[in-house]
C-alpha positions in Angstrom: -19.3 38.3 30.9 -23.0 37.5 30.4 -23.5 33.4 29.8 -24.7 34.4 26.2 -21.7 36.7 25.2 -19.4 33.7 26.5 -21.2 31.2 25.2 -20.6 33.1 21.5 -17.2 33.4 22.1 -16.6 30.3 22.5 -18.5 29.2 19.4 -16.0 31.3 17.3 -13.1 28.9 17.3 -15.5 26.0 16.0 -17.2 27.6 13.8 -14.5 29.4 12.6 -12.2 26.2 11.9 -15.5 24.6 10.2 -15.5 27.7 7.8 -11.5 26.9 7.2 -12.1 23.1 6.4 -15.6 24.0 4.4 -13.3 26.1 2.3 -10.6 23.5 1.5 -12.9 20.9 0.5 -14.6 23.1 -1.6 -11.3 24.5 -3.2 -9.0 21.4 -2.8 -11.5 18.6 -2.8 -11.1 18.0 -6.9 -7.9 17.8 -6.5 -8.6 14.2 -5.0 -9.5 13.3 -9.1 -6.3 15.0 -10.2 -3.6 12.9 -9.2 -3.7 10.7 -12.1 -2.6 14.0 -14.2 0.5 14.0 -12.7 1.3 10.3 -12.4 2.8 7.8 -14.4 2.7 4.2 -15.0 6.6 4.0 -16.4 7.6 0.7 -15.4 11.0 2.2 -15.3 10.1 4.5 -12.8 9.8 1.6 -10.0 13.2 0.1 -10.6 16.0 0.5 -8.1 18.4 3.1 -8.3 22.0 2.1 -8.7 20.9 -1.5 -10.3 22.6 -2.0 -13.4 19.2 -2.3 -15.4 18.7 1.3 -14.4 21.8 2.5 -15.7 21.3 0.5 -19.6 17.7 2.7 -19.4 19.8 5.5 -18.9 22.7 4.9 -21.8 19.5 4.0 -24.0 18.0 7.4 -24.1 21.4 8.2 -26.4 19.2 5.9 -28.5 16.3 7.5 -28.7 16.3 9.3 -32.2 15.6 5.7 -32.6 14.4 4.0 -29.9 10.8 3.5 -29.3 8.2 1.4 -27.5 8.0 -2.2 -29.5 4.0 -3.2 -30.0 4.2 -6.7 -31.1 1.9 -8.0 -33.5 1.2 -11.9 -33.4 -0.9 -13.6 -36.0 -2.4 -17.2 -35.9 -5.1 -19.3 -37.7 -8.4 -19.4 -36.8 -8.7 -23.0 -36.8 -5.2 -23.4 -35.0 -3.6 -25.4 -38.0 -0.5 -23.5 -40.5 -1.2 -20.5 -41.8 -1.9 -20.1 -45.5 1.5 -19.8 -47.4 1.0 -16.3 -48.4 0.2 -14.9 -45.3 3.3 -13.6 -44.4 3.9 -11.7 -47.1 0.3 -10.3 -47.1 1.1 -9.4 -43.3 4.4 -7.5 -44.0 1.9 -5.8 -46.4 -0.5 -4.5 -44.2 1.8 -3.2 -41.8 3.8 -1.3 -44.3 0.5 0.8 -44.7 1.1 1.9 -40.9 4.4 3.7 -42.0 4.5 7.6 -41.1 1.0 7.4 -39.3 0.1 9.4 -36.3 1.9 7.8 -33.5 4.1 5.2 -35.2 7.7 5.5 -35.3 9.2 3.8 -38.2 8.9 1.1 -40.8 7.2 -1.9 -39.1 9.8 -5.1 -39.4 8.6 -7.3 -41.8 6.6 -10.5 -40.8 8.4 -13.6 -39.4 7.4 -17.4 -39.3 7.1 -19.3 -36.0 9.3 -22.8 -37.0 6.3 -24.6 -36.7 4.5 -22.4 -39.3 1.7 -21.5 -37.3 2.0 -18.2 -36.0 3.8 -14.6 -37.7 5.0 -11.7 -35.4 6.3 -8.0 -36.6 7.2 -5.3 -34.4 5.7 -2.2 -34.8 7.6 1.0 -33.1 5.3 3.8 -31.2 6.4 6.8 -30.1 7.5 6.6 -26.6 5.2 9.6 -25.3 1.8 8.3 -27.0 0.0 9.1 -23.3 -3.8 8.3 -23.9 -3.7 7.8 -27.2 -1.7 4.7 -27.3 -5.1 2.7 -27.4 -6.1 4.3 -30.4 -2.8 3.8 -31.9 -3.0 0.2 -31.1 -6.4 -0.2 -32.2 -5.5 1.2 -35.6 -2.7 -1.1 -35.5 -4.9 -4.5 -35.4 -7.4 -2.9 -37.7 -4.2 -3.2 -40.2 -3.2 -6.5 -39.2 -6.8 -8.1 -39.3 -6.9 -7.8 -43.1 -4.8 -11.3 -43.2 -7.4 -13.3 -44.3 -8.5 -16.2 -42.0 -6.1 -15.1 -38.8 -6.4 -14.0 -35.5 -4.7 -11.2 -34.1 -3.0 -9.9 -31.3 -1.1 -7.4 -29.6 2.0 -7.8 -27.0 5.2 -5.9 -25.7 5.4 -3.2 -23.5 3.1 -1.1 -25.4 0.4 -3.1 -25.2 1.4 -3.4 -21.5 1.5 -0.1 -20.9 -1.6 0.0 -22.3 -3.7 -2.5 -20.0 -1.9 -0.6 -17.2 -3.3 2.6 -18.1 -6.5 0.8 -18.2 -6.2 -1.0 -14.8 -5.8 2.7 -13.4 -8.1 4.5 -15.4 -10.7 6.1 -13.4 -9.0 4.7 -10.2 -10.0 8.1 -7.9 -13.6 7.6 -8.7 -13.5 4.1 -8.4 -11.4 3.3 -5.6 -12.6 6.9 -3.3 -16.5 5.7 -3.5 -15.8 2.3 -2.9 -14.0 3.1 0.1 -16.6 5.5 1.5 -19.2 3.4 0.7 -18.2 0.5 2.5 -17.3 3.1 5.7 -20.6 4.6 5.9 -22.2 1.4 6.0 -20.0 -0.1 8.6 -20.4 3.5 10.4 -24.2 3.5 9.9 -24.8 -0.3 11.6 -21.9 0.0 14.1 -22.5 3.3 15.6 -27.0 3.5 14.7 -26.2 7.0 14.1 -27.2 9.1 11.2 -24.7 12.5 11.8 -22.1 10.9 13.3 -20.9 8.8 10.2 -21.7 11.9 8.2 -19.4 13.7 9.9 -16.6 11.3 9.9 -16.8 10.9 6.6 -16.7 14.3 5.5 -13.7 15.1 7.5 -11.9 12.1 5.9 -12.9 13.4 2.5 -11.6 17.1 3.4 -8.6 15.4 5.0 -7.8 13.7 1.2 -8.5 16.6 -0.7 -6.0 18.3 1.4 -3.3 15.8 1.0 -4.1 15.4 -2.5 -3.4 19.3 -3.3 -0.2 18.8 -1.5 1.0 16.4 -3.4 -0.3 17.6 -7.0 1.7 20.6 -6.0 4.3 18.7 -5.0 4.9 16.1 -8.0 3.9 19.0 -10.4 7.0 20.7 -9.5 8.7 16.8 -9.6 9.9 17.5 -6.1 7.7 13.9 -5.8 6.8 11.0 -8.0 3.4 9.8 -8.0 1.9 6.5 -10.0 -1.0 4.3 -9.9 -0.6 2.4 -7.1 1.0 5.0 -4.4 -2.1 7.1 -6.3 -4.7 4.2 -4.9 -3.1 3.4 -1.3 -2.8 7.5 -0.4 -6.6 7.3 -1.1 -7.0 4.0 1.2 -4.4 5.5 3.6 -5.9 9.1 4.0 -9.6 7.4 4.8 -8.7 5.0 6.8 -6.6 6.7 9.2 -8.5 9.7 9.3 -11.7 7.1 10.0 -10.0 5.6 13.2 -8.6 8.9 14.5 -12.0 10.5 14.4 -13.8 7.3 15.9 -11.3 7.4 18.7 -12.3 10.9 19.6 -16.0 10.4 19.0 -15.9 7.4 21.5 -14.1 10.0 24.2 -16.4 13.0 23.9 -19.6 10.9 23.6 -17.9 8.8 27.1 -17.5 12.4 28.8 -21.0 14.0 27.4 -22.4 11.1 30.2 -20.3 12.8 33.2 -22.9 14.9 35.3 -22.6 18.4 35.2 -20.8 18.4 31.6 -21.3 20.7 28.6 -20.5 20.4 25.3 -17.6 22.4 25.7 -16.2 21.0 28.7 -16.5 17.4 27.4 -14.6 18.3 24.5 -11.7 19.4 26.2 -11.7 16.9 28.2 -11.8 14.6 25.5 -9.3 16.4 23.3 -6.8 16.4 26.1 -7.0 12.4 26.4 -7.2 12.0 23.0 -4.6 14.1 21.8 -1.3 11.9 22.9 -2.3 9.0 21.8 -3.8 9.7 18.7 -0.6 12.1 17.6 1.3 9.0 18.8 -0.2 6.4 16.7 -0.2 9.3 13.7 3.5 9.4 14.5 4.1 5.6 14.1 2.6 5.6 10.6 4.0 8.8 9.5 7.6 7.9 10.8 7.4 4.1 9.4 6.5 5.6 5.8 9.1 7.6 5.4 11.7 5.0 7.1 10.9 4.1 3.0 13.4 6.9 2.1 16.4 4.7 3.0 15.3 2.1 0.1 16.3 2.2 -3.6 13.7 1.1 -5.2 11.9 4.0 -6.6 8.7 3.1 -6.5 9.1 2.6 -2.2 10.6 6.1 -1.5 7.9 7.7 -4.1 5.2 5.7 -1.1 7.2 7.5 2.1 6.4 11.0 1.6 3.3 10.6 0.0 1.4 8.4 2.7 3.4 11.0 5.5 1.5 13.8 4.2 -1.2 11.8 4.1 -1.4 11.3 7.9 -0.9 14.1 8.7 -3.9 15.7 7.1 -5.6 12.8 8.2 -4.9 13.6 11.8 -4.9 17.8 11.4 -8.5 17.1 10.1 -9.3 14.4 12.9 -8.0 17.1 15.8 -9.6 20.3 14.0 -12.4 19.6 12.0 -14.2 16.8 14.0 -14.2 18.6 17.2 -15.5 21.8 15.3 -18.4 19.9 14.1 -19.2 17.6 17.1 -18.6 20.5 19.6 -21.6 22.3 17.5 -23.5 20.0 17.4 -23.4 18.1 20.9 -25.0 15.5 21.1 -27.2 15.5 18.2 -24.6 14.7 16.8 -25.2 10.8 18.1 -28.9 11.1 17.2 -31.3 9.0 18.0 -28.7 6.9 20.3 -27.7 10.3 22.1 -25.3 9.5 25.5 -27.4 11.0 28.6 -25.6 12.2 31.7 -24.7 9.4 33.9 -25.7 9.1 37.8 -23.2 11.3 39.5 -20.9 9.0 41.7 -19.8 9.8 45.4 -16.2 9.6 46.5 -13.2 10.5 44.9 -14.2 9.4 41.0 -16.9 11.7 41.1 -15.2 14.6 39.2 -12.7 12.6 37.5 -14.6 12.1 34.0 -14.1 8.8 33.8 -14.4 5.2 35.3 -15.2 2.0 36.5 -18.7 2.7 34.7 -17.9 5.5 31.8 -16.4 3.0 29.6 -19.2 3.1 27.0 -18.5 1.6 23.7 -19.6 4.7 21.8 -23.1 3.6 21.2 -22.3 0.2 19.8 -24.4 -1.5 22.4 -21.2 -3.8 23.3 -20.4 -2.2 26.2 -21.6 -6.0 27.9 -19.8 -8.8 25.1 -16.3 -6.3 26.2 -17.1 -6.9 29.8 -17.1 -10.5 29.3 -14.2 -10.2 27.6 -12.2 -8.0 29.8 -13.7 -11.0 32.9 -12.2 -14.1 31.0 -9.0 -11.8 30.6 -8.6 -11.0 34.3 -9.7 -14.8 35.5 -7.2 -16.6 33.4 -4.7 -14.5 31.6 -2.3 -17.1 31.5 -4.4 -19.3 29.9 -6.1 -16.7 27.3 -2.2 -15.7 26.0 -0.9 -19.4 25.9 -4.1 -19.9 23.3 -3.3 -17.1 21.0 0.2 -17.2 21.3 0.0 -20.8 19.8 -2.6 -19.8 17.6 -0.5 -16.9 16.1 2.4 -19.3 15.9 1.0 -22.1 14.2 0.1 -19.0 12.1 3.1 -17.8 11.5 5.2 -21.0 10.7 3.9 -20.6 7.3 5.4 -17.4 6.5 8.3 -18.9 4.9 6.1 -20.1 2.3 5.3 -17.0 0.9 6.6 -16.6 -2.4 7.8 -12.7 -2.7 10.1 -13.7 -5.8 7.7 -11.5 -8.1 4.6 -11.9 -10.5 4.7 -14.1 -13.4 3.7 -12.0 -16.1 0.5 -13.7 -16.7 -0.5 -13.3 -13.2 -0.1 -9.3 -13.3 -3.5 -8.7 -13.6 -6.6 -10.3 -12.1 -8.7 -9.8 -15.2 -8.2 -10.8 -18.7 -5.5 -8.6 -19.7 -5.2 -8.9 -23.6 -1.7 -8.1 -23.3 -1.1 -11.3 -21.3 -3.3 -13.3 -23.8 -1.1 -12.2 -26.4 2.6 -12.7 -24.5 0.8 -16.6 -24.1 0.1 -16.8 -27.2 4.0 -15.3 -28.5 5.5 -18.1 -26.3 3.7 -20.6 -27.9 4.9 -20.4 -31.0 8.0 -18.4 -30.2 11.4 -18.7 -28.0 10.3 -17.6 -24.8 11.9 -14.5 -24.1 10.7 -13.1 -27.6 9.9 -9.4 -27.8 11.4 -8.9 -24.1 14.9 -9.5 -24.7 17.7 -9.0 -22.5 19.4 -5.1 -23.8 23.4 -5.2 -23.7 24.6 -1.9 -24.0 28.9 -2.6 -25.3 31.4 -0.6 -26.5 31.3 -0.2 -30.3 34.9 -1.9 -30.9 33.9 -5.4 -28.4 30.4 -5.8 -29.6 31.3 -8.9 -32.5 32.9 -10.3 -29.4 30.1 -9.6 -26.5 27.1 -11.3 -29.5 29.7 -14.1 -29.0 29.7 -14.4 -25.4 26.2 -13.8 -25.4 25.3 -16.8 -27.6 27.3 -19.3 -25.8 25.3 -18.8 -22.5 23.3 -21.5 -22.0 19.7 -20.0 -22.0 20.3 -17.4 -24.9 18.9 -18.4 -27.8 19.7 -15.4 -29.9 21.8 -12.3 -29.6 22.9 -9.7 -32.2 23.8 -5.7 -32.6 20.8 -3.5 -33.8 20.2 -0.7 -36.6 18.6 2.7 -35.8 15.1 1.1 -36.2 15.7 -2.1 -33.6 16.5 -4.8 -36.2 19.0 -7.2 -36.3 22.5 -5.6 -38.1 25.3 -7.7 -37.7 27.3 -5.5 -40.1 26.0 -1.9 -39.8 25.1 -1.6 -36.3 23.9 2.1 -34.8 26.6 3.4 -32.9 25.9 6.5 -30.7 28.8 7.7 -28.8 31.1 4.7 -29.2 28.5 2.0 -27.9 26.0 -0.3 -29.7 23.0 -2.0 -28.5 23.1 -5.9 -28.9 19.5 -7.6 -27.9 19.5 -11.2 -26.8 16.8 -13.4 -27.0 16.3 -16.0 -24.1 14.9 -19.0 -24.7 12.3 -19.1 -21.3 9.8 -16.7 -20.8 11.2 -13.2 -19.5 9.6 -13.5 -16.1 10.5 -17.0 -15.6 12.7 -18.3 -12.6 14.8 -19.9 -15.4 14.9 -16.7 -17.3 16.6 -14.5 -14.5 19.3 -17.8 -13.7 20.3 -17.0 -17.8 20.2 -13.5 -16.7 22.9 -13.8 -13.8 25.4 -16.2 -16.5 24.9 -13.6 -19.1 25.9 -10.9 -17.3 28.9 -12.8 -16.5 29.9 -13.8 -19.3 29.3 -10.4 -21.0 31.4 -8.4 -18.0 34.3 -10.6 -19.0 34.7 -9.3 -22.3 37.7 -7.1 -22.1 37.0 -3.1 -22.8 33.6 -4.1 -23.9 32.5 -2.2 -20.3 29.1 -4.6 -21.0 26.1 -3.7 -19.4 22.9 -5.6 -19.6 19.8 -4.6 -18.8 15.9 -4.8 -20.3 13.0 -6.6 -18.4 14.4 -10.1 -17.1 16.7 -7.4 -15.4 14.6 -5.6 -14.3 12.9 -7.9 -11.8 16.4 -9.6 -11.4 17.6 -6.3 -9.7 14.5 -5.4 -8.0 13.8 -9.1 -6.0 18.1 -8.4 -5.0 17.4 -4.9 -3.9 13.8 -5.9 -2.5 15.6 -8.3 -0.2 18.3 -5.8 0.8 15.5 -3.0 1.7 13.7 -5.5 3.8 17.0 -6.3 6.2 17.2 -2.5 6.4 13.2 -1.0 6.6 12.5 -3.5 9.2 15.0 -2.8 12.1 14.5 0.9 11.0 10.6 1.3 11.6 11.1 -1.3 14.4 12.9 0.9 16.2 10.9 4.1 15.4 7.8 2.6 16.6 9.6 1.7 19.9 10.8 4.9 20.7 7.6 6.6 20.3 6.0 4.1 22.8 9.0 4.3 25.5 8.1 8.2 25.1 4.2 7.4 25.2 3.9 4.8 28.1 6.9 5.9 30.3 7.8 2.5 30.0 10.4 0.4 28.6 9.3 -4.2 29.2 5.8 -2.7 27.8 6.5 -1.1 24.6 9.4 -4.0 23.6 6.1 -6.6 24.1 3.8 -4.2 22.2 6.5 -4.2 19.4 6.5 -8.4 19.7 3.1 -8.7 19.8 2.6 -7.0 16.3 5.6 -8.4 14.4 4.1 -12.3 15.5 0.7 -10.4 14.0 2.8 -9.8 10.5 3.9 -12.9 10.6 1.4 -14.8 11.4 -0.9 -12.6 8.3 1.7 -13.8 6.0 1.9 -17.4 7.2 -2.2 -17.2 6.2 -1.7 -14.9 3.1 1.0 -17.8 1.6 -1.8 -20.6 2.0 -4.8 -17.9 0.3 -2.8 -16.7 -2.5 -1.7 -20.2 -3.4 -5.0 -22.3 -2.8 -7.8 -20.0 -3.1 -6.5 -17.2 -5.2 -4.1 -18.9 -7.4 -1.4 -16.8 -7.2 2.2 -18.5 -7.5 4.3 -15.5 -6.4 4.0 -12.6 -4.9 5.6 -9.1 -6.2 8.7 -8.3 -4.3 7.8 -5.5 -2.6 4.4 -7.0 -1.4 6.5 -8.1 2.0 8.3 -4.6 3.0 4.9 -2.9 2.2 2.4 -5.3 4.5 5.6 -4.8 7.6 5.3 -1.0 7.1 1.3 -1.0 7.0 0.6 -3.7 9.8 3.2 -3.2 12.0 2.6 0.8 11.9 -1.2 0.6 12.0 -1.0 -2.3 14.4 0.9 -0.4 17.1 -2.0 2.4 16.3 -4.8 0.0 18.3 -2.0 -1.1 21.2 -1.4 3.0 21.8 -5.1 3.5 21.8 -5.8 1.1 24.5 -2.4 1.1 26.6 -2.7 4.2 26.8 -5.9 4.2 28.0 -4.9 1.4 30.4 -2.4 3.6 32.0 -5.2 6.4 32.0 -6.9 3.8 34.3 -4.4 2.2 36.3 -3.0 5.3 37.2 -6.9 5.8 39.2 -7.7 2.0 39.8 -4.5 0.0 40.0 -3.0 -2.0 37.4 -5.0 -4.8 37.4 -8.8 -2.8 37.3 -7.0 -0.6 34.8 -6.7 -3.5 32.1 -10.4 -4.6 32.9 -11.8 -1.1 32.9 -9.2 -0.2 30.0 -10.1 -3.2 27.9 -14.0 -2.7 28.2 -14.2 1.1 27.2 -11.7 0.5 24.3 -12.9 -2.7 22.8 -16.1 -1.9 21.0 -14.5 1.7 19.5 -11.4 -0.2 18.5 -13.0 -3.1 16.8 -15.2 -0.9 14.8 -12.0 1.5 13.8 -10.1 -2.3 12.7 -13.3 -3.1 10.7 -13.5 0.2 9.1 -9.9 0.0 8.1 -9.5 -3.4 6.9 -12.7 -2.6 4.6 -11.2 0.8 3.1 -7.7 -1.2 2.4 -10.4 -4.2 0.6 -11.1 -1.6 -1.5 -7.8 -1.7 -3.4 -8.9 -5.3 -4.6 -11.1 -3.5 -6.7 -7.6 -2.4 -8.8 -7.0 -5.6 -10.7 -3.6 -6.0 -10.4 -2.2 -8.4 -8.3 0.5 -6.5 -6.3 -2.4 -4.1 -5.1 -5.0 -7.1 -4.2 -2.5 -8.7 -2.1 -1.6 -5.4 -0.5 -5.3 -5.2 0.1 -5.7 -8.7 1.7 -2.3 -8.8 3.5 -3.3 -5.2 5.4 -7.2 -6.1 5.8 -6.7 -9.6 7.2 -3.8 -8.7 9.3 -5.2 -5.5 10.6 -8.7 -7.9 11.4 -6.0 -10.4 13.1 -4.5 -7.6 15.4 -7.7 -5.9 16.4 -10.0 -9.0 17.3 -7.0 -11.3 18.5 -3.7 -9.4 19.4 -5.5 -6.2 20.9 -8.6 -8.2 22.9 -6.7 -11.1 24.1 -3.0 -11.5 24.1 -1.8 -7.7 24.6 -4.2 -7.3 28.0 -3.5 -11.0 29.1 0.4 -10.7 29.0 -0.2 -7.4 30.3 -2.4 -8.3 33.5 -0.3 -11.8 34.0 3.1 -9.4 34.4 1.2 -7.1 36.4 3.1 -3.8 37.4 6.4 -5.2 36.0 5.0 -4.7 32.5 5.2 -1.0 33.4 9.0 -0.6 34.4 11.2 1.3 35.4 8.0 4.2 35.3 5.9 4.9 37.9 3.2 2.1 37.6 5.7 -0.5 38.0 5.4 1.0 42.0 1.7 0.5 41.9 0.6 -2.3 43.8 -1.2 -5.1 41.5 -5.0 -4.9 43.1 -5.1 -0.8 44.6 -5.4 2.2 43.0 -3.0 5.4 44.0 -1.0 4.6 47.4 1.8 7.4 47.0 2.0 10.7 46.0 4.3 10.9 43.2 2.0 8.0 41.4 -0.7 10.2 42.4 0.9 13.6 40.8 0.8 11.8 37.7 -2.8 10.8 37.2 -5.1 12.9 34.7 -6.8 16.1 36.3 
């Protein structure tokens, strides 16, 4: 075949599988914007399973000819003294005008006086299924209420919860996607002095999210998935990230073979696809696998995350194994324009054909190539001193883990901004017993509910309890009865998301399950986070050993190794642990936090320990690659040095996409984002540079038992032929 007929054929895969991913951005990129049409913010929707508040949410939708979401309307004076002595009366007024207007449910209850006369609160039912017009609703709502003269008003309760949530996520694709990108280019742009390359990684990452997102707005359409805010804003975070550090990985490789002498375009891809390809499917693995380890927990909200971020990866890698090559392959090295690799001298003896070597281990460009051979020196000199110094570092680290508060979120530390809902519970509890408008729901049978309102009341901690009507208000007498049960509410006297709060919680129920035939279930949103922290807790003693052990099996099968992938699997849970011994000491001193949501803990495990393992397989495996030619020891140092500067920038770009979620303000996401981005930072420029290859080159060959390297003498490259059958062609 003539060289120009062959050199057309093989252009046709490329540009044929660039045509293909042209076409799905262009047809499935907008779905990247459409998630949030298919999501919801139901707080319900994150509670656990078989917890007994999930089950009153489900007797109370027998309620819900008359059940609705409560918007509570608080009024005090301007200059903080009593309030006038008509005022509640002229407040039951105004609200009586909101009766049979759009969105509002029933009769608004009539005003009530705080005992120390200087605050009101009503309760104003909404239809449950308001969507985006609940801010409208509300805002008509306070217009009402503001025409009692010489008050100020606001708004709590779940719907103006509910509302602020909806807020925190609005515009969260646009938002969170460019921020993201953004902060990737740049890093890409002064990392890599390239002006297609970055391009080109970036594009594929946004093809590689428009993908996943189509899947799973088909997906949760057809509500084989649930989707809300927050799995919404990590698959975003997840998807570019991943798809970033797969695609640098290769970039690195191709760019390291474009410099072998005699190497074309073509050639140096394969070469650098078929050294890529097991390692990054590996580390795609990890992830994918520890996500949906989230299937065995039941919390909602955690097995929604599982198959979401799995399909995530693997569009993420699809596009980092298709799409990339396609483009680089057609491009060659313009692609690394102006810094484009040139051909290295051709070497004599018997690394001359074998792609790479002592010398090839470029850091893609970065102009590191020297600070990692300094590096990979001090490693090789002393690596019993270099892990001795980390390990104690990490461990010092570490021994403030237990600090961490994952008990949940007071509700005034929920979101990061001024949250008027929060401004307004504050202002409830002032004036108000502290669990008003979020009691705890008891769900009875009809003929024991005089007698579970008794139990209920003589639990220390309750400061109210009663049956209600078919609008929500007190009716000791005529309670609504729907199929033989009756709803009693009872008022706490601490705040609902108060430590105290959930210890009333645990007596109540109790004292309530003693009641004979009352079958008593309580439930509302002390409950709520009761059940969650308990079934938090339980998924953590299960997820952990779980994705522990998937992410050792995939190395075993990687390395050919067993000592080496149980000290790679060490090495990164001392990483978590150490990121949360630093994350306790930020969130309390320098961001304020006092607790942590409970699932803050099982998610930073699943991210760091997953992604962590990602940067070990990229450079073990490259080790191997190299010890399998040079010997164990020059495989660490050459291993080491060709890896560092491409695996620093890929940590860098990741722990600035998962920043990006800070820009969410809501707490649970901002932790997430500094738990993943420190901790990923913590692995890449500490674990991965100095105490992974330092263990590894102090055990020498036994790190690599029972496989073949553990044969290989410490200082010589290939000695026998069955070491030598298994070194790359």
């Amino acid at each position: 075949m003539p060289p120009s007929a062959l050199r057309r054929t093989r252009l046709l895969l490329p540009l044929t599988l660039l045509i293909a991913w042209l076409a799905v951005g262009g047809g499935l990129g907008p779905f990247a914007g459409r998630l949030g049409e298919v999501a919801t913010n139901d707080q319900a929707a994150f509670l656990p399973r078989s917890a007994e508040s999930t089950r009153v949410i489900e007797e109370q939708k027998a309620f819900r000819r008359s059940e609705s979401v409560p918007a509570i309307v608080v009024w005090t004076a301007r200059d903080g003294g009593p309030l006038a002595a008509d005022a509640t009366a002229t407040a039951t007024r105004a609200l009586a005008s909101l009766t049979g207007g759009e969105g509002i449910a029933g009769p608004p209850s009539p005003a009530l006086p705080s005992e120390d006369g200087e605050a009101l609160r009503s309760v104003v039912a909404l239809k449950p299924d308001l969507g985006d017009a609940l801010p409208t609703t509300l805002d008509t709502i306070r217009k009402a209420a503001a025409s009692v003269p010489g008050t100020t008003v606001l708004i709590a309760g779940p719907a103006a919860t509910q509302a602020d949530l909806s807020g925190a996520f609005s515009g969260i694709d646009g938002l969170l996607l460019g921020v993201a990108l953004i902060a990737v280019l740049l890093i890409l742009l002064v990392v890599y002095r390239s002006v297609l390359l970055p391009l080109m990684i970036i594009l594929g990452a946004v093809f590689a999210l428009g993908l996943a997102c189509a899947i799973v707005y088909v997906l949760a359409d057809a509500g084989v998935l649930r989707v809300d805010g927050q799995v919404q804003g990590i698959l975003s975070i997840l998807v570019i990230g991943a798809a970033t550090d797969y695609a640098l990985l290769l970039a690195a490789r191709y760019r390291e073979e474009l410099t072998v002498p005699g190497a074309d375009r073509f050639a140096a891809m394969n070469r650098a696809l078929r050294r890529s390809f097991e390692p990054i499917v590996a580390s795609a693995a990890t992830v994918a696998l520890g996500l949906l380890a989230l299937f065995v927990s039941d919390l909602s909200n955690n097995r929604a995350l599982g198959p979401v971020g799995a399909i995530g990866i693997v569009c993420a890698v699809l596009s980092a194994l298709t799409f990339l090559p396609a483009a680089l392959v057609l491009t060659g090295r313009a692609a690394y324009w102006p810094a484009r690799p040139k051909t290295a001298p051709r070497r004599a003896g018997k690394d001359a054909d074998a792609g790479t070597g002592t010398d090839a281990g470029t850091d893609a460009g970065t102009g590191g190539h020297a600070v990692w051979q300094r590096i990979a020196a001090l490693v090789d000199r002393t690596p019993r001193k270099v892990w001795a110094v980390t390990l104690a570092g990490l461990l010092a680290c570490a021994a403030f883990a237990p600090a961490l508060n994952s008990r949940g979120v007071p509700f005034d530390e929920i979101f990061v901004n001024d949250a008027p809902s929060v401004a307004a519970q504050e202002t409830l509890g002032r004036h108000f017993p502290g669990g008003a408008g979020n009691p705890a729901v008891i769900i009875t049978d009809a003929g024991a509910a005089a007698k579970v309102v008794a139990a209920a009341e003589a639990v220390e901690g309750v400061d109210s309890a009663f049956a209600v009507d078919a609008s929500g208000r007190p009716a000791p007498g005529a309670p609504l009865v729907v199929d033989g049960r009756v709803r009693v509410d009872a008022t706490l006297t601490d705040a609902a998301d108060s430590d105290a709060a959930r210890e009333t919680l645990a007596r109540l129920r109790t004292a309530v399950h003693a009641v004979p035939e009352a079958n008593a279930l309580v439930g509302g949103s002390t409950a709520q986070q009761y059940d969650t922290q308990r079934t938090a807790a339980r998924d953590r003693t299960l997820i952990v050993p779980v994705v522990l052990a998937i992410i050792l099996v995939i190395l075993v099968a990687l390395l050919r190794s067993l000592v080496l992938p149980l000290l790679l699997v060490a090495t990164v849970a001392l990483n978590f642990a150490a990121t949360l011994g630093v994350s306790a000491l930020v969130f309390e001193h320098v961001f304020g936090f006092t607790g942590t949501d409970s699932s803050v803990p099982l998610y930073g495990f699943v991210f760091l320990v997953a992604l962590g393992v990602d940067y070990n397989i990229f450079l073990m495996s490259r080790v191997r690659e190299e010890s399998l030619r040079h010997g164990v020891r020059e495989g660490v140092r050459i291993g080491l040095t060709a890896t560092g500067g491409v695996i620093t920038s890929a940590g860098v770009v990741l722990a600035a996409t998962f920043a990006a979620l800070g820009v969410i303000p809501l707490a649970f996401l901002v932790q997430i984002a500094f738990i993943v981005a420190f901790g990923v930072l913590l692995d890449t420029l500490v674990v991965r540079s100095l105490l992974v290859p330092a263990l590894v080159r102090d055990l020498g060959p036994a790190a690599w038992w029972p496989g073949a390297l553990s044969r290989l003498p410490q200082d010589r490259g290939r000695t026998d032929q069955s070491v030598g059958a298994a070194a790359p062609k």
